[in-house]
NUNUKE-842075 format. One record per residue (C-alpha): residue in one letter; x negated, y, z; residue number from 1. Coordinates in Angstrom, 2 decimals, decimal comma. Each point is the difference from the previous one (the first is absolute). Layout:
% NUNUKE-842075
+--------+---------+---------+---------+-------+
| tidren |    east |   north |      up | mimar |
+--------+---------+---------+---------+-------+
|      A |       X |       Y |       Z |   NUM |
...
+--------+---------+---------+---------+-------+
This chain:
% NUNUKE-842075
+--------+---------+---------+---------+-------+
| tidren |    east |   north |      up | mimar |
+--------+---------+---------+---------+-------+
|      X |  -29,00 |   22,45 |  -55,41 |     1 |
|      X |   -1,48 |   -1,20 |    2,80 |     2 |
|      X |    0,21 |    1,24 |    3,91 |     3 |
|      X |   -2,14 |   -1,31 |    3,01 |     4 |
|      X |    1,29 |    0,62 |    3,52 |     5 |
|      X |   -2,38 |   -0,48 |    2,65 |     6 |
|      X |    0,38 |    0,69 |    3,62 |     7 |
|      X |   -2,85 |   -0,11 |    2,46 |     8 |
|      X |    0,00 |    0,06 |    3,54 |     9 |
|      X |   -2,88 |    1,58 |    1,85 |    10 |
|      X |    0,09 |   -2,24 |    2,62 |    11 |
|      X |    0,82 |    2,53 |    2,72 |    12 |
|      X |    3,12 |   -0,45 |    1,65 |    13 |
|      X |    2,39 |    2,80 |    2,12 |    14 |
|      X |   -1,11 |   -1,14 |    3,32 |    15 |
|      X |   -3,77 |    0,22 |   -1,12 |    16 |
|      X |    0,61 |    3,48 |   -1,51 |    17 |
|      X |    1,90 |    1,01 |    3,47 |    18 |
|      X |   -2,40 |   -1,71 |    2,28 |    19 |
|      X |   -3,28 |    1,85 |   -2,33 |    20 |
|      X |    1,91 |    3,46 |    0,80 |    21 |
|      X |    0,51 |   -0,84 |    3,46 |    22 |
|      X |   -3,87 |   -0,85 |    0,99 |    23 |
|      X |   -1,16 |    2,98 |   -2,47 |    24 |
|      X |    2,64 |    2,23 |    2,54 |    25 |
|      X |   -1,79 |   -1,47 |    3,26 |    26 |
|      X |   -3,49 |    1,12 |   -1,34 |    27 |
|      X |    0,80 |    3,52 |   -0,69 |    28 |
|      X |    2,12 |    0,27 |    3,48 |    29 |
|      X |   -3,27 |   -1,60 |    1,28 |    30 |
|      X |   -2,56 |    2,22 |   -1,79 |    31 |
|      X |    2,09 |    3,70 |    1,14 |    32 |
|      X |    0,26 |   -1,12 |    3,17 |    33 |
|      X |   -3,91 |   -0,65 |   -0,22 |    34 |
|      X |   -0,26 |    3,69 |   -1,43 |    35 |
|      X |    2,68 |    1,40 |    2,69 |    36 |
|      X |   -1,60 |   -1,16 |    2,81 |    37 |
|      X |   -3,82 |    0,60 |   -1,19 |    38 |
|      X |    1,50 |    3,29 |   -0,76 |    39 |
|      X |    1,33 |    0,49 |    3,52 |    40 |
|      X |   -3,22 |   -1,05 |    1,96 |    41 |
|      X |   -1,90 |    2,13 |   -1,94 |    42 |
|      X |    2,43 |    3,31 |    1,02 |    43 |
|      X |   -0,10 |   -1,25 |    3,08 |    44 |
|      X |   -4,16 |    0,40 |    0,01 |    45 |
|      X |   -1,34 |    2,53 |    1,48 |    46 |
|      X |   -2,31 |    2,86 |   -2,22 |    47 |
|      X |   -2,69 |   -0,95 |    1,89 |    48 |
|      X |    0,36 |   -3,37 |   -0,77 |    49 |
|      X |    0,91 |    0,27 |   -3,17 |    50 |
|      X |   -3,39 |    1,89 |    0,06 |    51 |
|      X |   -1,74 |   -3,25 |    1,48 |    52 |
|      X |    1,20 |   -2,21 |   -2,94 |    53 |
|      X |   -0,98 |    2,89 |   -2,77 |    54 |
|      X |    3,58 |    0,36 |   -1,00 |    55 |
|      X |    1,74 |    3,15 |   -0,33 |    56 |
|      X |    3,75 |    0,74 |    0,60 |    57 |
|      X |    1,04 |    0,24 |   -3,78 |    58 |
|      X |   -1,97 |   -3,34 |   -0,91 |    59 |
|      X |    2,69 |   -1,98 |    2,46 |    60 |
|      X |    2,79 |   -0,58 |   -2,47 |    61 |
|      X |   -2,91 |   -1,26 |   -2,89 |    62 |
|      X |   -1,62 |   -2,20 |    2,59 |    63 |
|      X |    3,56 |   -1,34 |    1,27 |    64 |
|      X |    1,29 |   -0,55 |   -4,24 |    65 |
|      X |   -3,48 |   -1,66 |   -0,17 |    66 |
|      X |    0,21 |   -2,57 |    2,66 |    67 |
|      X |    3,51 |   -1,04 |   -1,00 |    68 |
|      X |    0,14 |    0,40 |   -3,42 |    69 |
|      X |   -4,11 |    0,08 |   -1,01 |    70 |
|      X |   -1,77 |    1,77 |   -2,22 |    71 |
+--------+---------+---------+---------+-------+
């Protein structure tokens, strides 16, 4: 009987794996802190000018998710 041993590498080494998590971590730091502080100037608004842009207090935390995270 006959037995075949292969081993592959994928090519992708520890410090690409680490340095893949590690940019992938910046983003989504970079994206909530897009949706914290969109979320925070648009508390900080105003109803009346909320009014002026046509958005309504409970449409703030869609709009903030939206411009950080899209649709």
């Amino acid at each position: 009987m006959a037995y075949v041993v292969t081993n592959r590498r994928s090519g992708i080494s520890l410090a690409d794996l680490v340095a893949n998590i590690a940019v992938n971590v910046k983003a989504a730091l970079a994206r909530r802190a897009i949706y914290s502080r969109t979320l925070a100037e648009l508390n900080a608004l105003s109803d009346r000018d909320l009014s002026d842009l046509g958005v309504s207090r409970h449409q703030i935390a869609d709009l903030a998710r939206e411009a950080a995270y899209g649709k």
